[in-house]
N, C-alpha and C positions, 0 to 999 in steps of 0.2 A: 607352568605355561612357558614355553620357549619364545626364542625373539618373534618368531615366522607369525606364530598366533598373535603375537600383540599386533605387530603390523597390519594383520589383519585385520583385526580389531578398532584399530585407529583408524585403517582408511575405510571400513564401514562406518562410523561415528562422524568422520569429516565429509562425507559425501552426505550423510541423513541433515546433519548442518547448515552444509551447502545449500541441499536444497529448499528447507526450511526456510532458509535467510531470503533465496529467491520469490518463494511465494511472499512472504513478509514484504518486501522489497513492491512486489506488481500490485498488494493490495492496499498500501500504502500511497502505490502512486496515482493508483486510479480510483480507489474507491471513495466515496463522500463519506465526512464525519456523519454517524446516524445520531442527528439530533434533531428535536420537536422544533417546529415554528412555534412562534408566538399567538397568541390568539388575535384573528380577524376582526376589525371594528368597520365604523362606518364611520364617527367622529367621539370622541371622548373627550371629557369633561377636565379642567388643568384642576379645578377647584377640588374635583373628585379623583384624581394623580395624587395631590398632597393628602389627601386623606385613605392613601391605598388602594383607592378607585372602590372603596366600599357605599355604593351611592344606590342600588334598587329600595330599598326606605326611605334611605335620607335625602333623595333628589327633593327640592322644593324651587329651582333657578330655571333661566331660558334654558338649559343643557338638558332638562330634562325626559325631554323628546327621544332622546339616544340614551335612557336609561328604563325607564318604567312609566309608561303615558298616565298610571289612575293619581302620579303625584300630582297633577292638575290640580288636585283635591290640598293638596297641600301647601299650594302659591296664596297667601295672603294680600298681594299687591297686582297692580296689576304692572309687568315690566316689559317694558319697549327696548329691547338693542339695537340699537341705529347700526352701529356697524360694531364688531370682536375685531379684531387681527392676533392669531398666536403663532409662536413658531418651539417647533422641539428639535432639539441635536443632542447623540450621543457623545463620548469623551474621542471615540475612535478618529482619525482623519487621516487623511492620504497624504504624503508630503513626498515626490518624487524628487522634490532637487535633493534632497539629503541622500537619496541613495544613487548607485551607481547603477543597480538595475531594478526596472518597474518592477516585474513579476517577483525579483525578492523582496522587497517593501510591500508588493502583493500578499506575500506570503506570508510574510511576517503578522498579518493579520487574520490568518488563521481560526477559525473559530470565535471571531468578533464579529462586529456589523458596523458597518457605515450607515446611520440613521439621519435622515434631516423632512420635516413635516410641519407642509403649515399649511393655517387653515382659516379663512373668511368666513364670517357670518353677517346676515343683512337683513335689517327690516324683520328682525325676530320679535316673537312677540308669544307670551302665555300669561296666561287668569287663572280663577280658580272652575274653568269651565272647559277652555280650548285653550290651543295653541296653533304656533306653526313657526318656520326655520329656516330660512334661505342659507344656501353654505357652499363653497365651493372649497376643495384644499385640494394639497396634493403633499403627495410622499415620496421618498427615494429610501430601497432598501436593500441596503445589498448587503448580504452573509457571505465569508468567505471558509471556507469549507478546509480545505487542505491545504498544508503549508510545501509541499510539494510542485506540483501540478493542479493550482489554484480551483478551484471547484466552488461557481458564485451560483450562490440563490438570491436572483433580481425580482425585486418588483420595485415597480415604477411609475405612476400614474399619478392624472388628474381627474377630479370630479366634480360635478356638480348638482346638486339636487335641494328636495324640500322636502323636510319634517313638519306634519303636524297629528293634531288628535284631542281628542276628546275626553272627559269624563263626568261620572255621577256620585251620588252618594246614596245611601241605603242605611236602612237598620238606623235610622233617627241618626246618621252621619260617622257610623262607626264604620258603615262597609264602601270603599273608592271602588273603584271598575274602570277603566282606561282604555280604549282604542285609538290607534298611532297608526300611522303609514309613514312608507319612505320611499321617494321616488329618485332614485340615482342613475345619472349619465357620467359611465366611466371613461375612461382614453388609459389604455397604456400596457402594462408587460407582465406578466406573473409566469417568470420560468426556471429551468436550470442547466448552466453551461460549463463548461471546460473555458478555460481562457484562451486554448488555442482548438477549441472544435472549429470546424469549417466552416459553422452556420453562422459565422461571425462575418468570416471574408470572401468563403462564396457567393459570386453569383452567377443567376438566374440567364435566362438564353436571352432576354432582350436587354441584360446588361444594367440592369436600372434598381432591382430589388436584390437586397439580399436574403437572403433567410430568414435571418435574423428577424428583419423590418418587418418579415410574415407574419412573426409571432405576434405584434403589435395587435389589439383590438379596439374596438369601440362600441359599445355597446350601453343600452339601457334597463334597468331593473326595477323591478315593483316588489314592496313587499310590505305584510301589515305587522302590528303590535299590539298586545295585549297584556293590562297588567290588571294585580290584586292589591290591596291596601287595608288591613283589617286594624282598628285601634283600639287599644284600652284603655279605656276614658277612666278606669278605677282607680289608679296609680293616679294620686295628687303631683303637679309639678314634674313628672316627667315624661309626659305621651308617648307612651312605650307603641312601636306599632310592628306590624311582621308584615311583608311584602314578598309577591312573587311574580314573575315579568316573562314573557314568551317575547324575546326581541329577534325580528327578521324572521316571522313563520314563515318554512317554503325558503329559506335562503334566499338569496341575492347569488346571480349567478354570470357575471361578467367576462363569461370565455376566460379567452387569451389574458385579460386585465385579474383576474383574480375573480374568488366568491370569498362570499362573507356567510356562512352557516346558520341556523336559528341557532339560538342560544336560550335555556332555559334556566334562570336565575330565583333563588331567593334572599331575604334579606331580612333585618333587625334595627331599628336602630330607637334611639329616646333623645329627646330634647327639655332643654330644663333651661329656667333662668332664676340667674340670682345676682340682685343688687344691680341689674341692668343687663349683666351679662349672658348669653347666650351661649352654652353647651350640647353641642350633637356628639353621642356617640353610637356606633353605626359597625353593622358585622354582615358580609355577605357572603355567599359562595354561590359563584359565579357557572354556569354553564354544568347544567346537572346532568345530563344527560348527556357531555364529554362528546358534543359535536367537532370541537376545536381539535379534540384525539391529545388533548394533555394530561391523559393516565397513562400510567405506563399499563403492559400487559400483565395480567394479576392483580392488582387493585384495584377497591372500588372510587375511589377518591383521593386528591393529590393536594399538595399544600398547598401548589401554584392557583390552586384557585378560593384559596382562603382570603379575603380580604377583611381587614380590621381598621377604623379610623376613627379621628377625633376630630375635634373644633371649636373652639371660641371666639366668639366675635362679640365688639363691642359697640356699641350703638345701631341701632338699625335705621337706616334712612329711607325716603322717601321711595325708591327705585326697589326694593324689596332688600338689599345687601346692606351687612352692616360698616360703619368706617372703618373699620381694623379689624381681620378677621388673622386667627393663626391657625393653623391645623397639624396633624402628625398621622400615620397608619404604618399599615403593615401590609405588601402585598405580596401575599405569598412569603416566601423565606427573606424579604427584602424589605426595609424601611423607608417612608417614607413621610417629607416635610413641604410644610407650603406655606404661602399669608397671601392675603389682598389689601390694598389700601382703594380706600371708595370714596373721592373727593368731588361730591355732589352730582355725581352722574359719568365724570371718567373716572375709571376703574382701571387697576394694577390690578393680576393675579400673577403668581410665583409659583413653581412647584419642582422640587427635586424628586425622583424616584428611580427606580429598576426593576427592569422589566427582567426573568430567565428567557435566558435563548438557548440552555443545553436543554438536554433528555429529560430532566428530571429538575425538581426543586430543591435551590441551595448549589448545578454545576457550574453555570457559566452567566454571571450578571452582568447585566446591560447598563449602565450608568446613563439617565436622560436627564436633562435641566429642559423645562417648558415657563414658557413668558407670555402675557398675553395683555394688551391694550382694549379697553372697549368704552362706549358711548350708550349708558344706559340710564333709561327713565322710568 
């Protein structure tokens, strides 16, 4: 091969390169990381965070409204929440004065979330018959996408609405049955932007809206619940029981503000006591029928929706909860811890977990701490 032909040679090679590196380069800067959102709630439970969020069985508390309505059947007391106050934050946070420019401290956060959610409850109240839940909360969530040309997935709203519902027993008290409703008024954003699209700084001909403010909505939503509760009274000392929950039949569908999908759950869990104390353990898989879109394409089922938990609690007092409760799970490829302390009616709940916010189970974990204050009888 003579020099003429290498030359050749090289400068086809450096041109294929070249180009290469170019498309690399524009898909890099403009395209969003393809990763799964998180799944859509309405309000979730801290008590049922530290246990993996494995709670369509084991619900038995005021929270159980926004898990599986036939635990009705499963509240032994009867409990009033005067008022919850909780708040959750991830690890991630913004800190502008350290850097010398916003968008690289933007970008530096890349493939994270800036999470912060809290959430009021009022004049709540369930039996072993009915219920219902005043609640109002709000959330900020922003995913940052590309560490280039920042690429944010915002939601951001406020809400407020009321849980309640009903249930029965059958089969001499082996078989629970459950109907729930949820009536939600949202305020707020569920979109996706470039940090310098023009629907940020555009505006409108009379000068006053921008784009952006367009997206904003408000709106109202209805939607019912349905659960199962089947128990075997055979097993001495452990009340093994299998549950299953249709939550948000018909979805919740709040425009502009986001939707919240049905979700179609089942569950596991047994209780036992010994020497006073009180053991749940508790196994669910969460949204069968993969409304949320957390399989990926080609399987039938993901880890992320495997929930695993546990519990001990020590004394049970008058308000249904006991004084010192601990708990641990597993949600999805991620661990999870929590406790409560229950001093005659105000209550401490704790919960550390993680949530996935890549593609798949085990890419990208979410670090959240939730706390929560309440007034319960």
């Amino acid at each position: 091969m003579n020099s003429q032909h290498f030359d050749l040679i090289r400068v086809t090679i450096f041109r294929v390169f070249r180009r290469v590196s170019v498309l690399l380069y524009f898909w890099i800067l403009f395209a969003p990381l393809l990763q799964a959102a998180e799944p859509a709630f309405i309000r979730e439970s801290i008590r049922a965070r530290g246990m993996g969020n494995a709670f369509t069985a084991a619900a038995n508390d005021e929270m159980l409204l926004f898990y599986n309505p036939a635990a009705l059947r499963s509240v032994y007391y009867n409990m009033y929440e005067v008022v919850g106050f909780n708040t959750t934050t991830n690890e991630n946070t913004i800190n502008l004065g350290k850097s010398s420019s916003g968008f690289s401290t933007i970008g530096s956060l890349a493939g994270k979330k800036i999470y912060n959610e809290v959430n009021l409850g009022l004049l709540s109240h369930v039996n072993s018959r009915f219920g219902w839940s005043f609640f109002s909360n709000g959330l900020v969530d922003i995913q940052v996408r590309n560490p280039i040309i920042p690429y944010l997935e915002t939601k951001a709203y406020v809400q407020t609405g009321l849980a309640g519902g009903m249930a029965w027993s059958f089969l001499d008290f082996q078989l629970d049955l459950g109907l729930g409703v949820k009536l939600v008024q949202r305020s707020g954003i569920d979109t996706k932007l470039h940090i310098f699209d023009e629907a940020i700084i555009e505006f409108t001909e009379d000068q006053k809206t921008t784009k952006l403010q367009k997206k904003f909505a408000s709106k109202a939503a209805f939607a019912p619940d349905a659960g199962v509760i089947y128990h075997f009274d055979s097993y001495h000392n452990m009340e093994p029981k299998v549950a299953f929950s249709l939550q948000n039949i018909g979805g919740l569908d709040f425009e502009g503000a986001g939707k919240v999908p049905m979700t179609m759950n089942i569950g596991v869990s047994t209780e036992s006591e010994f020497n006073g104390f009180d053991m749940i353990l508790a196994a669910d898989y969460r949204d069968l029928a993969d409304s949320q879109g957390m399989i990926s394409k080609g399987n039938i089922m993901t880890e992320r929706n495997i929930k695993i938990g546990v519990e001990f609690g020590w004394q049970k007092l008058f308000n249904g909860h006991h004084l010192i409760s601990i708990r641990a799970g597993r949600n999805g490829p991620y661990n999870s811890v929590g406790w409560s302390m229950n001093l005659f009616g105000f209550k401490v709940d704790f919960a550390k977990y993680s949530e996935e916010i890549g593609g798949y189970a085990g890419e990208l974990e979410d670090k959240r701490t939730s706390l929560q204050v309440s007034l319960i009888f």
